[in-house]
N, C-alpha and C positions, 0 to 999 in steps of 0.2 A: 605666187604663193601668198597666202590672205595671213595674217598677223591679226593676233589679237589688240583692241585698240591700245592697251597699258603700256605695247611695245613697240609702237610708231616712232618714229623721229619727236623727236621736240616740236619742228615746223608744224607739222602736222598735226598736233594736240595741244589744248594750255597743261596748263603745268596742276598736276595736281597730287592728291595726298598719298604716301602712297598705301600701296593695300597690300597684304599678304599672299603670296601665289595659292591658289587653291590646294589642299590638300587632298593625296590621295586615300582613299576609302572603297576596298577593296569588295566586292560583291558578296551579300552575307547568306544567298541562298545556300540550302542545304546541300544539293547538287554542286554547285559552283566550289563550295567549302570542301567537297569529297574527292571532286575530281584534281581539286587546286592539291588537298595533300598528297593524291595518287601521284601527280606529275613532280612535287619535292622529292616524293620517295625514289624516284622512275628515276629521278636525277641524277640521284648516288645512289644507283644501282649498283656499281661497281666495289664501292665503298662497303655496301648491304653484302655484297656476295663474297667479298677480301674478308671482314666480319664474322660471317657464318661460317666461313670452309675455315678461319681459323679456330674459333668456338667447335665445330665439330671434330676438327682436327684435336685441341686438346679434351675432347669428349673422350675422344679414342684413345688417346695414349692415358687418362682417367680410369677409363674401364679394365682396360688391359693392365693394370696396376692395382687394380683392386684385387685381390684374391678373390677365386671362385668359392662358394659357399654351395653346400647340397644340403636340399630341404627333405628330411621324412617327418612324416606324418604315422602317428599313431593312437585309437582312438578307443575310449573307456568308456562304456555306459554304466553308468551311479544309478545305483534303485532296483539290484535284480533282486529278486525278492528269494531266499535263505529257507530249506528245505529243515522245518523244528518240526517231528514228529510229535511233541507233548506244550506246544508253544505256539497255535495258531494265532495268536493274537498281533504275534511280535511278524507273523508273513504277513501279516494284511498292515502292520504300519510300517513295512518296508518296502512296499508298491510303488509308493508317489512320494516320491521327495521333493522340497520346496527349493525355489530358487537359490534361496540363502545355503541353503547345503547344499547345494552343487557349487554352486561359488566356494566354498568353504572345501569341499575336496578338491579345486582347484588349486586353492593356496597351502593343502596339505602336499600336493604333489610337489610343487616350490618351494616344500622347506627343504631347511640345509643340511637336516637329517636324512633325508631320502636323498639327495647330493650326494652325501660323504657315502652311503652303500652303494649306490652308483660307479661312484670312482674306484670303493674297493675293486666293486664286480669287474668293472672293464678294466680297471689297471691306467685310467689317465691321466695320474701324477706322474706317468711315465709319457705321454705323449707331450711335446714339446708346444702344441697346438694350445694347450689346456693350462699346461704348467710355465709359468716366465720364465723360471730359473733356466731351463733345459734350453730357452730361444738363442741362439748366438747373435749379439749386437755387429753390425754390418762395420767393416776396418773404417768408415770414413764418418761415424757417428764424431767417433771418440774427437775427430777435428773439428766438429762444432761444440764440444763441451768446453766452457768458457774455463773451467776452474784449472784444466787442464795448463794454461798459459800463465797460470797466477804464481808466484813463489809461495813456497811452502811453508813459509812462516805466514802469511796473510790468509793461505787456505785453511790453517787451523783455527782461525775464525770465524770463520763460513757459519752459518748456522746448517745450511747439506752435510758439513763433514762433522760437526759434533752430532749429528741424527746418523752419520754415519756409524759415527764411532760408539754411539748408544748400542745400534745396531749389532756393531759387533761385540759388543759386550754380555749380549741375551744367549740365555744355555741353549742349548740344540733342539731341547723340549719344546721353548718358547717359539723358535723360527721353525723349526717342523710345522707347530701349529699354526703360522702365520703365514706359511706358504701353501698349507693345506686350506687355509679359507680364502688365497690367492684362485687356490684352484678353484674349489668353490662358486666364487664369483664369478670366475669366470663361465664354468658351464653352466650356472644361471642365468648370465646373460646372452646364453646363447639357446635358452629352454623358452618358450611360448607354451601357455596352456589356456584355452578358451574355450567356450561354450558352442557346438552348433545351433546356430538359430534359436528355437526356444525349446530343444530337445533337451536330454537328459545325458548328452554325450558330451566326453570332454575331449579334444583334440589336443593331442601331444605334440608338438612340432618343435624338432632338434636341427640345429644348422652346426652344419661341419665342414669343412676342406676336403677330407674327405666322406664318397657316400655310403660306404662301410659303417665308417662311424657315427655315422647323422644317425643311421636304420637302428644302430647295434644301443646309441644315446637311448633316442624315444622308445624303443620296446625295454631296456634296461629302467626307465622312469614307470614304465606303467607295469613291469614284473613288481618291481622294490614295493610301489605301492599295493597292490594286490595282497605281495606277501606281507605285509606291513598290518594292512588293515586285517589280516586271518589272524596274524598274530597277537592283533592288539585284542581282537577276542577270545584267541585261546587263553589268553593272561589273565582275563576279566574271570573268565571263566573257572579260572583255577582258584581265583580270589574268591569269588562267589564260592566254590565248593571248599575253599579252605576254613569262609568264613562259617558255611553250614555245618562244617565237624565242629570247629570252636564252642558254638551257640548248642548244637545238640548235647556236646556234655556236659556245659553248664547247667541247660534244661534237665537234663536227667537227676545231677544231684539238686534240685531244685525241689522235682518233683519227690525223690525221695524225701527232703526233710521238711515239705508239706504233709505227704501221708504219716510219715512220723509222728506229728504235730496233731494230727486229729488223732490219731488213736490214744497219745499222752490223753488228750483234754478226753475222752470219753471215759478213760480209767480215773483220773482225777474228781472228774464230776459226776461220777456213778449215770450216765448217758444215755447207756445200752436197754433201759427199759421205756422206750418211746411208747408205748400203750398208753399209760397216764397220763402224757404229756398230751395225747391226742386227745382222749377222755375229756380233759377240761379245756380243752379247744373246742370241743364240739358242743358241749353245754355251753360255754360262754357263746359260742354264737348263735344256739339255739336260745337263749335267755337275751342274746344280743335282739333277736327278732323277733321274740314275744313283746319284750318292751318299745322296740319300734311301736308294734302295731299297739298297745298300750296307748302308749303317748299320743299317736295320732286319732285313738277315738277317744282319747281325754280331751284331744284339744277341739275334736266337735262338737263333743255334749259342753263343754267350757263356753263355744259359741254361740251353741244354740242357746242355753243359758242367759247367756247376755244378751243375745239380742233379744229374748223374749223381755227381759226385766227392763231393756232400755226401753225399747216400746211402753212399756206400763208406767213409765219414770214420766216419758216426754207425753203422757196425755193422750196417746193413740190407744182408739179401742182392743180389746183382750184378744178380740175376732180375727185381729189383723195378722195375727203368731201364726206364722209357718205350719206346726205342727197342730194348731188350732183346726185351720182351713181342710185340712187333710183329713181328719177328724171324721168319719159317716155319721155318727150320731147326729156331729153340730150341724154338718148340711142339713139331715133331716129335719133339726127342728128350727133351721133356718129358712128350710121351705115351709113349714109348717105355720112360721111366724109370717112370712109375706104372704100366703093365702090368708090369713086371719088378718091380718092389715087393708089386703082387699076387700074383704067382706065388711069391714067395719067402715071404710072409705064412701059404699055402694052403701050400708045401711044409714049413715049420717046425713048423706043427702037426700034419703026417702024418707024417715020414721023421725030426725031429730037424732041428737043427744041426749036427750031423756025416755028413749025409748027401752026397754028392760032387754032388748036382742041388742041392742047397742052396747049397755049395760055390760050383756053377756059375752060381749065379744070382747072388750078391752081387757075384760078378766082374764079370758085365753090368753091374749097376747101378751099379758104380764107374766100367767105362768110359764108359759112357752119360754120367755125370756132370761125368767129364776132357772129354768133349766139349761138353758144355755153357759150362763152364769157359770153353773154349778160344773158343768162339764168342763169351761175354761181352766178354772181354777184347779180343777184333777190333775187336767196336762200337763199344766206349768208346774206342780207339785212333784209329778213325773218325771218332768225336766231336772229338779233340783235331786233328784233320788238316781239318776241316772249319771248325774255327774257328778256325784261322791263318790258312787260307785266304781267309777272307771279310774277317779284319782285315787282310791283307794288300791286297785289291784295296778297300777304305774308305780306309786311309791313299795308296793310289796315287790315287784318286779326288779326293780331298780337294789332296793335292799341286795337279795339274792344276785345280782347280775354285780356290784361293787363287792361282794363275799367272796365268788369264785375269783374275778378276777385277781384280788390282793392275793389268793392262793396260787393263782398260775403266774407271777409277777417272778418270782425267785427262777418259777423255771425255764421260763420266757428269756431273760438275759443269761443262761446257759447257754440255750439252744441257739441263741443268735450269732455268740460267740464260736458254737461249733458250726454253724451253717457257713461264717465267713473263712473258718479254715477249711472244711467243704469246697467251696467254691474256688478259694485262691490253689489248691490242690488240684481242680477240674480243671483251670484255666492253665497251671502250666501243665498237665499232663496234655491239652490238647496244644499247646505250643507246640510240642515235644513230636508231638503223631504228623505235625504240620512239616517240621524240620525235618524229621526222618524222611517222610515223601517227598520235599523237593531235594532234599541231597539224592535219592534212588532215583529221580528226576535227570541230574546232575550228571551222574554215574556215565562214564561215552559218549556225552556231548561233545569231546575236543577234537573227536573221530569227524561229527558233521559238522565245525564251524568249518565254512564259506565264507568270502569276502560279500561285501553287500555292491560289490564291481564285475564288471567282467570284461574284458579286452575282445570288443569285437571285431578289429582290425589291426595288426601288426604293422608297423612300420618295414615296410621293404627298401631297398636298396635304392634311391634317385638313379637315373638313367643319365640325365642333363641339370646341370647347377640350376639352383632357385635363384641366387643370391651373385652379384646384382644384376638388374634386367638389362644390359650391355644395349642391347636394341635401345632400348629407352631412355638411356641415358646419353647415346649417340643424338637418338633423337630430337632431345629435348636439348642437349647442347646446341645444335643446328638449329631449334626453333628459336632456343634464346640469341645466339649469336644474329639468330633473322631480326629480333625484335630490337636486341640491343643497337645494331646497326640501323636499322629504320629510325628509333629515337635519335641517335646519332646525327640520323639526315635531318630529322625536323628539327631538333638542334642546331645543329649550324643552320637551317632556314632559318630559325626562329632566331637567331641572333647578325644573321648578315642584313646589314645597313647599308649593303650597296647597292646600283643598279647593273643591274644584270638585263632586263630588258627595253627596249626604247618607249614601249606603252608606259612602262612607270614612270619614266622622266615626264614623258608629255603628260599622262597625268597629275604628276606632283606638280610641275612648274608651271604649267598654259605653252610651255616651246616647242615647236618643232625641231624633231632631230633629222639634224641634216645630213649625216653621215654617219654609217657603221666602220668604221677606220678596224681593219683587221691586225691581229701582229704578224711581225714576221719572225721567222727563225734559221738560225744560220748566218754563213760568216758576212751574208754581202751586207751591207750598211742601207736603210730605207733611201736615203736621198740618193745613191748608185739604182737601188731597186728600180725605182721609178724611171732610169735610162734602158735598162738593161733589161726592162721586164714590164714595156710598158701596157702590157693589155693585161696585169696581171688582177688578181682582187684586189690587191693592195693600192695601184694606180686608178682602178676601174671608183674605189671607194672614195678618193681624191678627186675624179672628175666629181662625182654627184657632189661633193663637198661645193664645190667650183659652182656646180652649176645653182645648188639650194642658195648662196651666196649671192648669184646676180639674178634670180626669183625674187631673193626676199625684198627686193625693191620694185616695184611696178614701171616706176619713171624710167629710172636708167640704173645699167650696175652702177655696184656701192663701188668710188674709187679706191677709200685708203678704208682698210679692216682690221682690227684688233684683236689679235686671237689672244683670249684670257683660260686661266681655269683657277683655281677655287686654293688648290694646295701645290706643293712642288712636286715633279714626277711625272704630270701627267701625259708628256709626249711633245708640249708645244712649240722646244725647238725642232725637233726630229718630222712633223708634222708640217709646220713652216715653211723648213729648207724645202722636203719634199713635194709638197704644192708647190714653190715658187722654182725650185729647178722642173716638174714637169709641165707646167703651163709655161715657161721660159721655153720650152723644147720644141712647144707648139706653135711658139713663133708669136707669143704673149709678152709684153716687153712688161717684167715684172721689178717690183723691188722690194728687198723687205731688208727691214729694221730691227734693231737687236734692240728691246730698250729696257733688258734686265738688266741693268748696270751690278747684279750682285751677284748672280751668275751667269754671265754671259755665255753661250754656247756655240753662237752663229759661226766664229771664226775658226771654230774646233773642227765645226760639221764640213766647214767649206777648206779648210788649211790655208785660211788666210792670215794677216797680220791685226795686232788688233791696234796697233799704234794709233795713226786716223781714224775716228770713228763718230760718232754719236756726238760723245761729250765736246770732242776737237769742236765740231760743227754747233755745238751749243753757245761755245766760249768764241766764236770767229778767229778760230787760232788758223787753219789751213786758211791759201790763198784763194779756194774755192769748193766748190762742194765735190767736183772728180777728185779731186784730192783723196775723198773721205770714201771714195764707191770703190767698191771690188767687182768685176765682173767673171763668173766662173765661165768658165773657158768651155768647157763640157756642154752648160746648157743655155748661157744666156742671161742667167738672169744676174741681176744687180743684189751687193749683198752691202747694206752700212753697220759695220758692227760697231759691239758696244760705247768702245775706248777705252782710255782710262777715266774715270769717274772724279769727280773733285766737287766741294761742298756747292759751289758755284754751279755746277754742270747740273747737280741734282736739281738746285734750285728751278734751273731754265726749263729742265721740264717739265712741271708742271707748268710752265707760263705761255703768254701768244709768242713768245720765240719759238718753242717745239711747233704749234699752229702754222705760224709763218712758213718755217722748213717743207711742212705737209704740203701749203697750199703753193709754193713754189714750185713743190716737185711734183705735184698732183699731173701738171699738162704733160710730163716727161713718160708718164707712165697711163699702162692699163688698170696698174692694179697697185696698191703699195699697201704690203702686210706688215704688220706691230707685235712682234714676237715678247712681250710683255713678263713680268713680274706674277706670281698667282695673286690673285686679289685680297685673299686674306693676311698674304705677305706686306705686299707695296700697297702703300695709301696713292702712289703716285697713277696705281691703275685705272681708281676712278676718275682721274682727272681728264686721262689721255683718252679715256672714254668717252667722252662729251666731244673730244676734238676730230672723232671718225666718222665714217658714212655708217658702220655696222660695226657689232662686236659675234666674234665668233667664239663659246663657252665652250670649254674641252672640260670631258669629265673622262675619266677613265674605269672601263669596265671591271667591274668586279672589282674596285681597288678604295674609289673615293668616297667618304660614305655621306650619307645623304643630308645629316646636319652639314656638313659643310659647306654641300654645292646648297643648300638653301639660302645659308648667310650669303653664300657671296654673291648668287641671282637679289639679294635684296639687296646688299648694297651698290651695284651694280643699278637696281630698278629705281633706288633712293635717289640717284644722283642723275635718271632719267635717262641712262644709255638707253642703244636703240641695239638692242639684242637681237641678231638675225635669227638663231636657233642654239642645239647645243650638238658636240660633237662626240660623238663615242669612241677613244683613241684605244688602241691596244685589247678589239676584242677578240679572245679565244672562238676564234668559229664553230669547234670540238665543244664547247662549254659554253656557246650560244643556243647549241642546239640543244643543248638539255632544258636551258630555262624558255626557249622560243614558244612559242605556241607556232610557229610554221619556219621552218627549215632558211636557212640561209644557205642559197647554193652556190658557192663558189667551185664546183666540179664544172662549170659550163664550158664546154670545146673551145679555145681560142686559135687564133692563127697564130704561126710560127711567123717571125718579122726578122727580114733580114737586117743585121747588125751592121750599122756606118763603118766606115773604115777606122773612123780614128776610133773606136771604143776598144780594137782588139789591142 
């Protein structure tokens, strides 16, 4: 068997630093990671299924404890639209109601007013189910009521029993009332009322014990409200029509002492002759409109005026006047003038300037001109005779038009005064004609109010409880009881520090395991086992031990070996004896050494004496070294125990006196085993370690955890023992095959072996 170089003998390597054992680091694929947890879970299966069956178990006796509940359903559509003969207006904004009011007759259905008609109706302050008072407390409450136990002088301080005694101090009125919103709340909390979907229905949903009552709850909520809301409009109703007689007789004596009031003022103010009053209404606006139109052709010929004289002022010929240009005459002898201006133009540059037609011609054109003249000067004259004229007949206008008025002025604020008693007279008479037709309106409306609801499905009677889902909750205790238990198992995976397989050892450390040492169970003792049962797994485990032992050296077996391990417990005197009595049986001349001097075990195992032993032979107190050997009778082999211990004996072993002993008795033997101290215990282990062929490291399954066998493979590697492998003492076979990845078969057929004479 090949060794890693770090664990050769000393000979065989220099001496060097040492190094860490590799750690192990577990495969992080994804696969590896799913199938690795499958196999934890698979592990504590058993665990997983004790778990769930008791989880399910109190699922069931949970459910079966919960009282039964029956669900009815009962269902209201909001928004039917209310048959008003004289009131179309109020059907068409009763069509489509908006979300908020549907929600809002939800919470009308859940007040505590529609509760309290509820309970009258059905009578369930009598039902024990609804009402506390009526529940009978079970005889074995009263033994968990602590107050119960207290003396009677310390209960009267209680702060329970002064609220008690409040309690009973309240009139019958008050606790009536306080058990009646008992009840209350309670079949609130047992009322659901919700919206389907995005319809306009509201769903009633009543839970009760019994389905009687769930059916009789929900249809008794959606009656109350139905009648509730007819009601609450009959009342409006009545109010409305009460308030229309109120208001109509007021209006009527209203109206009387309006028309009273105009007939005084027309007797008062002599009234009744409205002819005259018209008369000068009608001249004043006939005078009103002659002087409009006055004014406005004063204020033409005013303009025309002016602008003709502004023209004359700023230097612009007379020609240029509007009323000038417009003028026939002045065209005519404006044309008259520019033909004679031609002719005099045509005669100048033939005949001269001093020619007598030349002469003749500028005469014309001068006359021509004085007539022109002459005509301007008319118009513009015209112009000023036209506009006195028209200011003249405006101010005579005006005169007569401020005369009549100051005379219709007296009877003008008469008549306003009567007009507004007129008026406020017309206005409440027609109040009056308004209010009479809506109260005749009114009149057998409370015949056709309807709710704006209607109950389109009644709650019927549940057949099988709603309330609680027993399946479901069986279920679900089983699924959590599965989960809880699974966490459970990774749980204790995730906190177990031991080895449970031989690939983790070898991984963590670099050693080979040389042996799965199985336990045994039952009364026979392992070191009998091994005579008695020697082809057993137990013996069969102990050979391989045997044989990984004289592998682990290539030259020759190791003579003298040191079985160590890490903590106390782990098997290696029981281990010991049993390899050295059955390789003794084989006819292997063995010997082993007990050299725990702190707890010595060997002379327990074998019932021998421990007087001679170890320490005798340390101190050269016997006459010889048989002195100090026991030989078991049974199988052969040699057994040197402990001794008694003394500070001197301690010392010698670690020194070349133990050494000596070894290499004296090395040629007597095939094999000489070191039943040792755990290494973390005795400093004196790593001494004796250096002074053997091999150390054999016992760890025990599922027991030792892994910091530990790490320290003590290093200090062990520190002081350069020559570590054969490790050995696996006391594993459960049943609970190897859980963590195994491949089965440990100990079922294999053996032969029956006939038994020596002397064993019977």
């Amino acid at each position: 068997m090949s060794l890693p170089d770090r664990f050769r003998p000393v000979a065989m390597q220099p001496p060097v630093a040492y190094a860490a054992p590799p750690v192990y680091v577990p495969s992080q694929g994804n696969e590896s990671d799913f199938f690795d947890t499958m196999r934890k879970i698979w592990r504590h299966r058993g665990s997983i299924i004790i778990c769930t069956l008791f989880f399910t178990v109190i699922a069931v006796l949970v459910a079966r404890q919960i009282p039964s509940h029956y669900i009815a359903n009962a269902r209201v559509l909001v928004g039917v639209p209310v048959a008003r003969a004289l009131n179309i207006e109020a059907i068409i904004a009763d069509i489509s109601p908006d979300a908020e009011r549907i929600q809002n007759e939800a919470y009308v259905i859940q007040s505590r007013d529609v509760a309290r008609q509820v309970i009258d109706r059905l009578k369930l302050s009598e039902n024990p189910e609804f009402n506390p008072a009526l529940r009978p407390e079970p005889d074995w409450m009263s033994y968990l009521d602590p107050m119960r136990y207290l003396p009677d002088a310390v209960r009267a301080y209680m702060p329970g029993q002064k609220a008690a005694a409040l309690q009973g101090a309240v009139s019958p009125e008050v606790r009536a009332e306080q058990n009646l919103n008992a009840i209350i709340d309670t079949l609130l909390a047992k009322l659901d009322v919700t919206t389907l979907g995005r319809s306009h229905v509201l769903n009633i949903e009543a839970r009760s014990v019994a389905p009687d009552t769930a059916a009789a709850i929900a249809n008794g909520f959606s009656e109350v409200y139905l009648a509730r809301q007819r009601s609450d409009k009959v009342e409006a109703g009545e109010e409305v029509e009460k308030f229309l007689t109120d208001r109509i007789a007021t209006l009527r004596e209203q109206v009387e002492k309006s028309d009273q009031a105009v007939e005084s003022y027309r007797r008062e103010n002599n009234l009744y002759q409205g002819a005259s009053v018209g008369v000068t209404a009608q001249q004043l606006t006939e005078l009103n409109t002659q002087l409009i139109v006055a004014q406005t052709a004063k204020a033409e010929t005013d303009a025309r005026l002016g602008e003709a004289q502004a023209l004359r002022r700023s230097g612009v010929d007379n020609q240029s006047v509007p009323q000038v240009l417009q003028s026939p005459l002045v065209q005519q002898l404006k044309g008259q003038q520019a033909e004679a201006e031609r002719r005099l133009a045509d005669l100048t540059s033939n005949l001269g300037p001093q020619h007598p037609r030349v002469v003749s011609t500028k005469a014309e054109i001068n006359d021509i001109r004085s007539k022109v003249n002459t005509e301007v000067g008319r118009i513009i004259e015209s112009l000023r005779h036209e506009a006195r004229t028209t200011t003249a007949r405006y101010e005579a206008l005006r005169q007569n038009f401020n005369r009549l008025q100051g005379q219709a002025g007296g009877v003008n604020e008469k008549s306003i005064r009567l007009n507004a008693l007129e008026r406020e007279a017309t206005v409440n008479r027609n109040l009056l004609e308004q209010m009479m037709s809506r109260a005749k309106e009114t009149i057998g409306q409370e015949q056709l109010q309807k709710p704006n609801a209607k109950l389109i499905s009644a709650a019927a009677p549940p057949s099988r409880p709603g309330f609680p889902p027993k399946t479901l909750l069986v279920f679900l205790g089983s699924v959590a009881g599965m989960l809880i238990g699974m966490a459970y198992a990774l749980l204790r995976e995730g906190v177990d520090r031991t080895f449970r397989r031989s690939d983790q050892i070898e991984s963590m450390t670099g050693l080979p395991v040389l042996a799965m040492v199985p336990t045994l169970r039952g009364s026979m003792t392992p070191i009998a086992h091994v005579l008695r049962k020697p082809v057993s797994p137990y013996s069969e485990a102990l050979r391989k031990l045997h044989i990984g032992l004289e592998l682990s050296e290539a030259a020759q077996s190791p003579k003298t070996v040191l079985f160590g391990s890490a903590v106390p417990g782990e098997g290696k005197s029981v281990l010991v004896g049993s390899l050295g009595r059955m390789l003794a049986s084989h006819g292997r001349r063995i010997l082993i050494i007990d050299c725990d001097w702190r707890n010595p075990r060997l002379h327990k195992l074998f019932q021998c004496q421990n007087r001679n032993g170890l320490a005798e032979l340390l101190c050269d107190q016997p006459q010889s070294v048989d002195d100090c050997i026991f030989t078991d009778t049974l199988s052969g082999v040699d057994i040197i125990p402990a001794g008694v211990f003394s500070p001197q004996a301690m010392r010698y072993l670690t020194t070349d006196r133990m050494k000596m002993i070894l290499q004296a008795l090395a040629p007597r033997y095939d094999m000489i085993m070191l039943d040792t101290a755990p290494v973390l215990v005795g400093a004196e282990v790593l001494t004796l370690s250096r002074m053997v062929d091999k150390v054999a490291f016992m760890v025990r399954w599922g027991d030792t955890k892994r910091d530990a066998v790490m320290e003590a493979l290093k200090d062990l590697i520190e002081v350069q023992a020559d570590i054969a492998g490790v050995v696996m003492t006391r594993v459960d076979p049943k609970g190897y095959r859980k963590y195994g990845y491949s089965e440990l078969n100990y079922d294999y057929e053996r032969p029956v072996l006939v038994k020596p004479a002397d064993w019977s």
